[in-house]
C-alpha positions in Angstrom: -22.4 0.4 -27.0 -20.1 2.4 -29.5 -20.7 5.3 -27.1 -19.1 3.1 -23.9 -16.3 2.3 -26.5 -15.5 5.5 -27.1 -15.4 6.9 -23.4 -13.5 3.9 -22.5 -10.8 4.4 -24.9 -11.0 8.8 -24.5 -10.5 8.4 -21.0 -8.6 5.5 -20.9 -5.8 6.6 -23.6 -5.9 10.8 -22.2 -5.5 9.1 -18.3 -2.6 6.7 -19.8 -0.8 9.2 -21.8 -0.9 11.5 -19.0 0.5 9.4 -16.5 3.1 7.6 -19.2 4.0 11.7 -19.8 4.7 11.7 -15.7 6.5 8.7 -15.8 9.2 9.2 -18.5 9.7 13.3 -17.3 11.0 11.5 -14.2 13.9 9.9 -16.2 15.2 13.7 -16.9 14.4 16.4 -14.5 13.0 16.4 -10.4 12.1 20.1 -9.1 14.4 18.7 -6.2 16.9 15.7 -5.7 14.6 13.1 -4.6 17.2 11.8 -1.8 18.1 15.0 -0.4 17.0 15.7 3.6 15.9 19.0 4.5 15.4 20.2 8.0 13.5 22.9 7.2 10.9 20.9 5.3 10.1 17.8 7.5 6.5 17.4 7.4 5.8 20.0 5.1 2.0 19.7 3.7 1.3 20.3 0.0 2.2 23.9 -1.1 3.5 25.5 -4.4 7.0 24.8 -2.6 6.3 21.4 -2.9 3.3 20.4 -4.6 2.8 17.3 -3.2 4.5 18.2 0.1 7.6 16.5 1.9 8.0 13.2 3.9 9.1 13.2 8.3 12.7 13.8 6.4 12.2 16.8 4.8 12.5 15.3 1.1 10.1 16.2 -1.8 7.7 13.8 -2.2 6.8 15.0 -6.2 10.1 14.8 -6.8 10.4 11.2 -5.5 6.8 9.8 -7.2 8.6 11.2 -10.4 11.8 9.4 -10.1 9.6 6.0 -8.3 7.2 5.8 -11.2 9.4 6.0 -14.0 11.5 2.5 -12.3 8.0 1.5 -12.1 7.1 1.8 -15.6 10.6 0.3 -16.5 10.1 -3.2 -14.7 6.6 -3.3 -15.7 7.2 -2.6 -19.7 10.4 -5.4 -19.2 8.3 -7.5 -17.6 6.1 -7.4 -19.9 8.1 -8.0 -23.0 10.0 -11.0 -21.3 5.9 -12.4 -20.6 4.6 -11.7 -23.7 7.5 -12.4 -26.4 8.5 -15.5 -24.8 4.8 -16.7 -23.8 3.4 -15.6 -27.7 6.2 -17.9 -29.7 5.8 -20.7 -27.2 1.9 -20.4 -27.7 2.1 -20.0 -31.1 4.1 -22.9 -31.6 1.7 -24.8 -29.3 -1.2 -24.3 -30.9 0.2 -24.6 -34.1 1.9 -27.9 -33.9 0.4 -29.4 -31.1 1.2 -33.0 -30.0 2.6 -34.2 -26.7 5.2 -31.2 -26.7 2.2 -28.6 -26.6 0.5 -31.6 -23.7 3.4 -31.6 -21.8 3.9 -27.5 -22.0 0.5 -26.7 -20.7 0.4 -29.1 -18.1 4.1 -27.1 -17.0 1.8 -23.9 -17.4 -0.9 -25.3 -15.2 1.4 -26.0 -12.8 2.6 -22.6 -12.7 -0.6 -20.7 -12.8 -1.6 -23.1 -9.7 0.3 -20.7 -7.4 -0.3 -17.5 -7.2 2.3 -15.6 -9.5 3.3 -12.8 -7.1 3.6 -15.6 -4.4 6.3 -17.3 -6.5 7.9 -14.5 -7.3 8.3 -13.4 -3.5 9.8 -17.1 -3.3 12.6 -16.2 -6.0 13.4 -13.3 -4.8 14.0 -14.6 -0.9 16.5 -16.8 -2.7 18.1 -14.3 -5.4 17.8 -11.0 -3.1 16.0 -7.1 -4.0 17.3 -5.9 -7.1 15.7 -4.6 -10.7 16.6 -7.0 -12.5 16.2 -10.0 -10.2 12.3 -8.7 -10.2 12.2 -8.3 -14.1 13.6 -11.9 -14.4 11.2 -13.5 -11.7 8.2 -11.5 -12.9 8.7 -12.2 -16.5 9.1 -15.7 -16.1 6.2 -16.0 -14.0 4.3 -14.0 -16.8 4.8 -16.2 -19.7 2.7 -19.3 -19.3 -0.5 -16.5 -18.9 0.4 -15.7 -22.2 1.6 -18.8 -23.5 -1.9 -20.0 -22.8 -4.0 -16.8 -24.0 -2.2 -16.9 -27.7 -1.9 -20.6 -27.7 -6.3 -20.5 -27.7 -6.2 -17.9 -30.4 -4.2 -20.1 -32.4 -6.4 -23.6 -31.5 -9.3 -21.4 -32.9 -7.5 -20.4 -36.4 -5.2 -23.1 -37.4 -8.0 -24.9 -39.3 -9.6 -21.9 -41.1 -10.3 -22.3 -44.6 -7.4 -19.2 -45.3 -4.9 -21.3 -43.4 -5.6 -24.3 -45.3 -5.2 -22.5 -48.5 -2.3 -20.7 -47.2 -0.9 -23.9 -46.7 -2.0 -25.6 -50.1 -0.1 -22.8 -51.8 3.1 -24.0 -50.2 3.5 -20.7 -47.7 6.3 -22.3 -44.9 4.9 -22.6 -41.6 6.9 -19.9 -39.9 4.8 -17.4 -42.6 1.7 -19.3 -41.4 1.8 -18.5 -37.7 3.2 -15.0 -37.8 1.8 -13.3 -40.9 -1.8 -15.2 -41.7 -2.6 -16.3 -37.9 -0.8 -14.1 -35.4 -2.5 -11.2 -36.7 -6.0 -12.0 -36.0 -4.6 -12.5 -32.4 -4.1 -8.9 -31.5 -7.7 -8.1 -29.8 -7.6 -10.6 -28.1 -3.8 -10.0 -27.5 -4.0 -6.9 -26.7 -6.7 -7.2 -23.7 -4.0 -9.3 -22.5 -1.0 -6.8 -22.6 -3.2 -4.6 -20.3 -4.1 -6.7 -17.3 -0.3 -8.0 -17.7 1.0 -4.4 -17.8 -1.2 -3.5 -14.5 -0.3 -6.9 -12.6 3.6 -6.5 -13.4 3.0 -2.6 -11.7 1.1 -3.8 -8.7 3.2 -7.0 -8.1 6.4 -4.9 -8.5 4.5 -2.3 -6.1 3.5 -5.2 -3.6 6.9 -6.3 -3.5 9.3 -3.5 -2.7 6.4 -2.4 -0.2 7.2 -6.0 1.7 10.9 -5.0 0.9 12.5 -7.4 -1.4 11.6 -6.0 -4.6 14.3 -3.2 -5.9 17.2 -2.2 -3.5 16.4 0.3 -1.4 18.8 3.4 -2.5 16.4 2.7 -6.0 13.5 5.2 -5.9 9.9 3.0 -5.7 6.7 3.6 -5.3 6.4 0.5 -3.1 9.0 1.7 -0.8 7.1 4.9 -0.5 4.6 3.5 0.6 5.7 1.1 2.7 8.1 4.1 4.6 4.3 6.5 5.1 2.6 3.4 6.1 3.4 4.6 10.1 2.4 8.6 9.1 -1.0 8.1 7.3 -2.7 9.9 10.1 -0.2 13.0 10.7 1.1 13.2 6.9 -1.5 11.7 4.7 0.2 12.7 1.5 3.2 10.5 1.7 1.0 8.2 1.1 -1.8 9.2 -1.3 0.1 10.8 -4.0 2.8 7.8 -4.5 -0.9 5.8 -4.3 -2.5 7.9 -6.6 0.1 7.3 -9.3 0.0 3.5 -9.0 -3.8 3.6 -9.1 -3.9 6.1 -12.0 -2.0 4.3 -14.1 -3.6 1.1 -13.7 -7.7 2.5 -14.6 -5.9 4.4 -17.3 -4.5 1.4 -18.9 -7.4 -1.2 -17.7 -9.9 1.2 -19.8 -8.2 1.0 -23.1 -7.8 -2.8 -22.8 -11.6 -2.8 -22.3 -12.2 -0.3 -25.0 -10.3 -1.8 -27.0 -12.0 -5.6 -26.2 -15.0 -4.2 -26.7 -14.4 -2.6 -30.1 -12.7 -5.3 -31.5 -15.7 -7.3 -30.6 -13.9 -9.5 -28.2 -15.9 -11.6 -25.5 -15.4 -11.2 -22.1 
């Protein structure tokens, strides 16, 4: 078992840091401008030119998976931290406290998890129109009850332990409580969590500028990508297997070090 551990978390953290390393070079340098048409290069297959070849416009399409995945990796890290840091103090404070409040919040959570969150989204943003942060705000909304409900368990499971109780018989406020005795002992568990949210938050961001109300078009995407090669898979395959590659890279990257590290924090599946 240690064995699997370790060759989830070695591949899983190389195959991340890798594609994170892709990702953020996008923010400062392109061998080309991702926008710019070129005559000359319509169609042109993979060559040390262009590595991963150009698009039926002539434009580089390395240059434009750089500049896509790093607004990838933007909405899905805010995504994530409007899920997660919302969703952890309202779980927190839920399974802390309790009562009808906590009753009444997870039956709201229910409700929201009933439908399925990229379905929702898609719904908000027919109303609100494409735009970055029109996705980050529906996506991160959307995201928090998953995690209001994940820490809100941990918390059911701790805040009767006998080093609660005698954090609380020594008079330690309740705000100390939940964020320096119980939150803590959260994080495996937590953790797991972070990665299937990061991966959903890139494929539902993915899904939705591929149907075209996602980020505006002039924004670089790897769902736009996509979506634009979807009629030239079978005369210019790599339009659309390098901007697929990166999506898909990223995501068995990260999904392996959230099961390495469930699995060496001893979490259950």
């Amino acid at each position: 078992m240690g064995t699997h551990r370790n060759w989830y978390l070695t591949i899983g953290m190389t195959l991340t840091a890798l594609m994170l390393i892709y990702m953020v070079v996008g923010f400062f340098w392109t061998p080309y401008v991702p926008s710019a048409i070129s005559a000359a290069d319509r169609g042109a297959k993979p060559s040390i030119k262009h590595l991963f070849g150009c698009d039926s416009m002539g434009r580089d399409i390395f240059s434009r998976t750089l500049e896509g995945a790093g607004t990838t990796l933007t909405i899905a890290l805010a995504v994530l931290a409007v899920g997660a840091v919302c969703g952890l103090v309202i779980g927190a404070l839920c399974g802390y406290y309790g009562g009808p409040v906590d009753a009444l919040v997870m039956r709201l959570c229910d409700a929201v998890a009933a439908f399925p969150s990229v379905l929702l989204a898609l719904v908000v943003l027919a109303v609100t129109g494409p735009g970055k942060y029109n996705v980050i705000g529906a996506l991160g909304v959307l995201f928090i009850p998953s995690f209001a409900r994940l820490v809100r368990g941990e918390f059911l499971k701790y805040r009767d332990r006998d080093f609660v109780q005698s954090a609380r018989l020594m008079g330690v406020s309740d705000l100390r409580v939940i964020f320096v005795h119980i939150l803590p002992n959260t994080w495996p568990v937590l953790l797991s969590g972070l990665a299937i949210g990061f991966n959903n938050a890139v494929l539902a961001e993915a899904s939705m500028s591929y149907l075209g109300i996602g980020v505006n078009p002039t924004e670089p995407s790897l769902g736009y990508m996509l979506k634009d090669a979807q009629g030239v898979f079978f005369t210019l395959p790599w339009c659309t297997i390098f901007p697929a590659a990166v999506v898909i890279l990223l995501i068995l990257g990260v999904g392996l070090v959230g099961e390495g590290v469930r699995e060496r924090m001893g979490v259950a599946s």
